[in-house]
N, C-alpha and C positions, 0 to 999 in steps of 0.2 A: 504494500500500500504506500501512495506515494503523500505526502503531504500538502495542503492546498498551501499559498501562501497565505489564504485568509485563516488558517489553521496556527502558521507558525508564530511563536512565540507568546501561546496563551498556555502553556504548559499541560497540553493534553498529551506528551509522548511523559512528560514527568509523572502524569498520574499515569497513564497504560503502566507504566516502569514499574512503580511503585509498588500498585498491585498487584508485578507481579512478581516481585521480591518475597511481599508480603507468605502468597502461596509458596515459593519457593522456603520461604524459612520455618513454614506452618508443616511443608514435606520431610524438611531438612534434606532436601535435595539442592540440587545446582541446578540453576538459570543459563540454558547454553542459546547463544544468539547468533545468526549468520548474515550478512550483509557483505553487497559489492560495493558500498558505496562507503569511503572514508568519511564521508561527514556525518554517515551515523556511528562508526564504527568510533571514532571520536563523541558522537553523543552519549554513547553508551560506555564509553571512559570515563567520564563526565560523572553517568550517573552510577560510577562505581564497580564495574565490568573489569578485565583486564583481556585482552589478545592474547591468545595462547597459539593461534595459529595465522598464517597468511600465507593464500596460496594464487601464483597467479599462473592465468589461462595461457595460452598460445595466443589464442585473441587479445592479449594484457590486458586482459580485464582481473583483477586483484578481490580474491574472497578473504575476510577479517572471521577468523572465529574466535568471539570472545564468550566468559564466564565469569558470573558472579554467585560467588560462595558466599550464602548467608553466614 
């Protein structure tokens, strides 16, 4: 899902996150998250995630796999 710009910066990626931290910490599991796009992949550093993986395509297109551990 892509974001509108009428979307960005009212903190609706903060609450989606949040919640689901929340679930994650309620499982005591890990939050595993995939993205091609560094500006999320940066968002979600942000909201406490770290990169564990980065893997890029033939096409240079660049996949971020990050995890946050409750």
């Amino acid at each position: 899902m892509r974001w509108t710009k009428k979307a960005q910066g009212r903190g609706y990626a903060r609450q989606l996150f949040d919640f689901a931290k929340e679930m994650s910490a309620e499982k005591g599991l890990p939050l595993i998250i995939g993205t091609d796009m560094r500006e999320y992949a940066e968002m979600y550093e942000h909201f406490g995630c770290e990169v564990f993986n980065t893997v890029t395509a033939s096409n240079g297109v660049t996949r971020y796999g990050l995890i946050y551990r409750p």
